[in-house]
N, C-alpha and C positions, 0 to 999 in steps of 0.2 A: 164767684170765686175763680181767681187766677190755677189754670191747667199746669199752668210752669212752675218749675222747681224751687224758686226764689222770686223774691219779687225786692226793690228798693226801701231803705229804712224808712227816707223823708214821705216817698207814695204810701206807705202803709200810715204812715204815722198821722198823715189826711186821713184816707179814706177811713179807718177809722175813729174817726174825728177826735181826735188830743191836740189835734192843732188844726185853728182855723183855716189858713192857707197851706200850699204845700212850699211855700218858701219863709214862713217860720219855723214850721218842722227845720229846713234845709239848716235856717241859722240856728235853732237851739242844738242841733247836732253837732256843727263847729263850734259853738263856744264850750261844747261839754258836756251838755246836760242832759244828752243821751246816753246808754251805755248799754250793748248786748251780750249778754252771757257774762256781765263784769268786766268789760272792756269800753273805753271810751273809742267811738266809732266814727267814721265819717257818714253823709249822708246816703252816698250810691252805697253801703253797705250793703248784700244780698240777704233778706232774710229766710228763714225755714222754717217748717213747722215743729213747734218743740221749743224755739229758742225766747230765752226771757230778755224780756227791754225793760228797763228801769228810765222812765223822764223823771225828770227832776220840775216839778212846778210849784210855785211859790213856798220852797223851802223845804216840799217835803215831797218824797219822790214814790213815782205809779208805779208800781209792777205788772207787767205786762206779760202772757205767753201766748205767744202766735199760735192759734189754733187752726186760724185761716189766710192762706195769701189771697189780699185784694189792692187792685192797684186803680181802680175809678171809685168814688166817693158814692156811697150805697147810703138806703134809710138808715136808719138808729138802729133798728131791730136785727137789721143783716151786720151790719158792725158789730153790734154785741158779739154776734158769734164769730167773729174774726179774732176775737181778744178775749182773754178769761184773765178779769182783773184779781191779783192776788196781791193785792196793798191791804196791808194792815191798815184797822181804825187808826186814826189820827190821835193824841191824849187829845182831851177834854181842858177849858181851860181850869176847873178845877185840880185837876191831879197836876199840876202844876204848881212850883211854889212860890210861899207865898211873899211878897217883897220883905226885902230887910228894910226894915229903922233903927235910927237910933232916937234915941231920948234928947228929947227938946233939951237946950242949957248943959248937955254933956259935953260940951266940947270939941276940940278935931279930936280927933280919933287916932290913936299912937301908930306908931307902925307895926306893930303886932296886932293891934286890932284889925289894921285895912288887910293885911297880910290874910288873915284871919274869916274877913269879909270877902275876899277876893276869891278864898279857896271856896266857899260857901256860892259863888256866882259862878265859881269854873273857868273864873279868867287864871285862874294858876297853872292849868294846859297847854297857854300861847305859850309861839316858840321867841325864844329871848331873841332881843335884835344884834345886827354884827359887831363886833367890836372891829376898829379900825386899825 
């Protein structure tokens, strides 16, 4: 464990191992898909003990609270205790719903029905495009 008061988002986010090198830590941090305390951050970000990291990987994001500053890549066992993962279970793909059909020979489908279908997929939340 690092002595010093802070230590780098991308070095912890190695040496903890969320990320294979420390220069994809570095990019998922510029493209976004880190974020400290609800903040999107850059990579030299200082971190502290206390403070939550949220990464975002494959669509659904880790919650992270620094327990321990380490800035050289340690076993599994010692990482563990660097990090205390506070990510919620993922759903199951059962609790998931379940696809819409329609009925063979029914026809297209009016524009109330897609209307209809649409809200039911959650595409009725996109935001409209610009009008020129």
């Amino acid at each position: 464990m690092s002595e010093s008061g802070s230590v780098r988002l991308d070095s912890w986010l190695w040496a903890v191992r969320r990320y294979k090198t420390r220069s994809q830590a570095t990019t998922a941090c510029r493209a976004g898909h880190v974020r400290v305390n609800g903040d999107p951050v850059k990579p030299s970000t200082r971190l502290k003990i206390g403070d939550e990291v949220r990464v975002r990987v494959a669509g659904f994001d880790s919650i992270l609270e620094v327990t321990g500053l380490i800035t050289k890549r340690v076993g599994a066992p010692a990482a563990a205790l660097a990090a205390l993962d506070k990510t919620p279970p993922r759903p199951s793909k059962l609790d998931t719903a379940a696809p819409i059909y329609r009925d063979r020979g029914a026809g297209r489908p009016t524009k109330r029905e897609r209307r209809e279908l649409d809200a039911l997929r959650g595409y009725d939340r996109l935001p409209m495009p610009e009008q020129d």
